[in-house]
N, C-alpha and C positions, 0 to 999 in steps of 0.2 A: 694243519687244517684236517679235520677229522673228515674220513670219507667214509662213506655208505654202500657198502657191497650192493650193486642191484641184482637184481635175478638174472638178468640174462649177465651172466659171467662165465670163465672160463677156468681150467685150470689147465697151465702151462709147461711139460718139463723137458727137460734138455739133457743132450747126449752132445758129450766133446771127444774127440780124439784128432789125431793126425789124421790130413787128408788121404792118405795111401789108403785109408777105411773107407774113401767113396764107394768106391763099387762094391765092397763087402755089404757094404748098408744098401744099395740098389736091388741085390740080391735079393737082401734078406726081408726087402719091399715086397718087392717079384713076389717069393714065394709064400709070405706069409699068409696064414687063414685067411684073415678078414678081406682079404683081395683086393685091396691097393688101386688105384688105379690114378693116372694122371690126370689131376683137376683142372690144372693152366701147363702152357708152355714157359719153360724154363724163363728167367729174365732178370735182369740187372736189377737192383736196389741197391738206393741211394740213402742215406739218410743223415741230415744236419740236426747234431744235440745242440739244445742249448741247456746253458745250467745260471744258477746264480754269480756272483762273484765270489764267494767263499767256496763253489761248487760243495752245494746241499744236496743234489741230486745225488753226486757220485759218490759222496760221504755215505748216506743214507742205505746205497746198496753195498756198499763197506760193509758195516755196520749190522747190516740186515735190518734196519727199520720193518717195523710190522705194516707202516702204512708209508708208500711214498709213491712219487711219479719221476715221468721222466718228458720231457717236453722234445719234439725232434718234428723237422720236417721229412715225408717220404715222398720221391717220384720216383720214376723207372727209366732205366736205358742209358744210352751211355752219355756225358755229359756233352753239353752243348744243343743236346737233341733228344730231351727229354718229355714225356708224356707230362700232363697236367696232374699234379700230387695234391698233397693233405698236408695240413699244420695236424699235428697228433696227440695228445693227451695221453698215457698211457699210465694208468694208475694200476697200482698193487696192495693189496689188503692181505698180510700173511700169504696162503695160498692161490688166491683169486687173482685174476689179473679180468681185466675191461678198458676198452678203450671209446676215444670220444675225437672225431674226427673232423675239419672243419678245411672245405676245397678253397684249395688257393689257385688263383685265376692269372693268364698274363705271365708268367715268373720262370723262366727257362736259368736253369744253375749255369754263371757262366764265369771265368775269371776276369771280366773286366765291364760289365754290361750294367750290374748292381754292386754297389761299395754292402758291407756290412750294414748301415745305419739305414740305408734306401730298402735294403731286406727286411728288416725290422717294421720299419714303419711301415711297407707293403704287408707286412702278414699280419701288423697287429689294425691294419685298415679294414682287412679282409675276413673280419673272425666277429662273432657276437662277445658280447662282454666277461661271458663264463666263461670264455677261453683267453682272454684277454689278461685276466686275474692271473692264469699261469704264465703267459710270456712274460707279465711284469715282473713278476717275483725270479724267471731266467731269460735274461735278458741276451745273455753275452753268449755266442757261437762259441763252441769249443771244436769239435771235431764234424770233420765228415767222413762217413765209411762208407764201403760199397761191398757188394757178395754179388757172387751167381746164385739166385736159390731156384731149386724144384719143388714142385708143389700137388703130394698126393692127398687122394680122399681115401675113407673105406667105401668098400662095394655098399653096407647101410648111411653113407653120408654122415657120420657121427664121431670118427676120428679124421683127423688132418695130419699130415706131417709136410714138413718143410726140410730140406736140407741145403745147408750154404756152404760156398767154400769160395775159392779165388778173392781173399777177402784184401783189401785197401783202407789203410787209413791216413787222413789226411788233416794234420795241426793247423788250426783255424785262430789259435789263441791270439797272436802278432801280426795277423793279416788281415789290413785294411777291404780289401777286397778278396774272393772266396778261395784259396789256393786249392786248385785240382789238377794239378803240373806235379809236384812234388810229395811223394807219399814217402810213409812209415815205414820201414821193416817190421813184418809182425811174421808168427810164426803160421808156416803152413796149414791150418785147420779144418775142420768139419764141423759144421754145429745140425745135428738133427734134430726136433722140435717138435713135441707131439703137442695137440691142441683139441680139446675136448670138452663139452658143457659137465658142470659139476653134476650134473643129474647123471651121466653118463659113465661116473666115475667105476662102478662096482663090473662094467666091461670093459673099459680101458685097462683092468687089471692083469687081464689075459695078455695083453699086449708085447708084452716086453719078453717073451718067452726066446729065448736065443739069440737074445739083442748081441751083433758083434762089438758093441762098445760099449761104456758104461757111463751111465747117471754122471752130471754136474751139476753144481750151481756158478751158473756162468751167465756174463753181461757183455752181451758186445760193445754195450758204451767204457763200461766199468774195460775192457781188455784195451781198449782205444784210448784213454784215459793214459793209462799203467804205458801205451807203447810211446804215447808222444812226450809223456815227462819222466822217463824210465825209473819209477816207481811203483 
């Protein structure tokens, strides 16, 4: 499906290393020019992909498709006793990324409370049609992941960064109902995340001056994928 960059868009990029780099990047938050400062308090993220049955989604960012999405639900905190989240659209056009949000009402992630198929039909009850169009096309849970992330702004309100780590993933492929008992071995990580309107792009440039880790192109679904079917 061909999709239409709107104006209000973003561009996206990521910084991977080993978690032992947390505080090095907190630092280098701290001190950096543009003056940092904390947007929210720190907080758990959740999030349930789903993909097709050939998983096109996770091909797609393989692959590097120029245009794709990724369909997932997010709430916050820790499971069983979770805030009221979003079903998520999150599409990608080359460099652009935008997202399309849609609140799902009623729905606490629980291992025994909603089977898989009561999920489904709860979120595709709770969504207008154009969001509807994507769950059909991914229908089937694949994974759940979870992170700690922080979340700063610049002192001008016009960059973001995000940093994650204590990350969790949890194989949804074979389970009838949601498993959040039983996680993955993944490797220890950091993901830092700068986020920024494309108008913005020509002083985001200054940005990266002394960054203590460097550039990736990286997927948390795409590593979640790779850790529950060890490929």
């Amino acid at each position: 499906m061909f999709l239409k960059v709107p104006k209000e868009n973003r561009f996206e990029l990521k910084f991977v290393a080993y978690e032992t780099y947390y505080y090095d990047v907190l630092h280098w938050i701290k001190i950096h020019k543009y003056a940092f400062k904390k947007e929210y308090n720190k907080r758990i993220v959740n999030n349930i992909y789903f993909d097709s049955h050939y998983y096109d989604s996770y091909k797609d960012n393989i692959f590097g498709s120029s245009s794709r999405t990724k369909v997932r639900y997010r709430c916050y905190g820790e499971f069983d006793k979770l805030s009221k989240g979003s079903l998520e659209i999150k599409y990608k056009r080359n460099i652009f990324g935008w997202k399309q949000r849609y609140k799902i009402n009623d729905f606490i992630l629980s291992s025994k409370k909603y089977n898989w198929k009561e999920i489904y039909l709860l979120f595709y009850k709770s969504i207008p049609a154009e969001g509807r169009v994507w769950l059909e096309k991914n229908p089937v849970p694949t994974i759940i992941n979870q992170y700690l992330r922080d979340y700063f702004i610049s002192n001008n309100n016009k960059i973001r960064i995000t940093v994650d780590r204590n990350h969790f993933v949890y194989d949804q492929r074979y389970s009838y109902y949601p498993n959040i008992k039983k996680n993955i071995l993944t490797q220890p990580i950091v993901i830092v995340e700068f986020k920024f309107n494309r108008n913005d792009r020509k002083e985001a440039e200054e940005l990266f001056e002394n960054m203590p880790i460097r550039g990736s192109r990286n997927s948390k679904y795409v590593n979640s994928i790779r850790a529950v079917t060890g490929i």
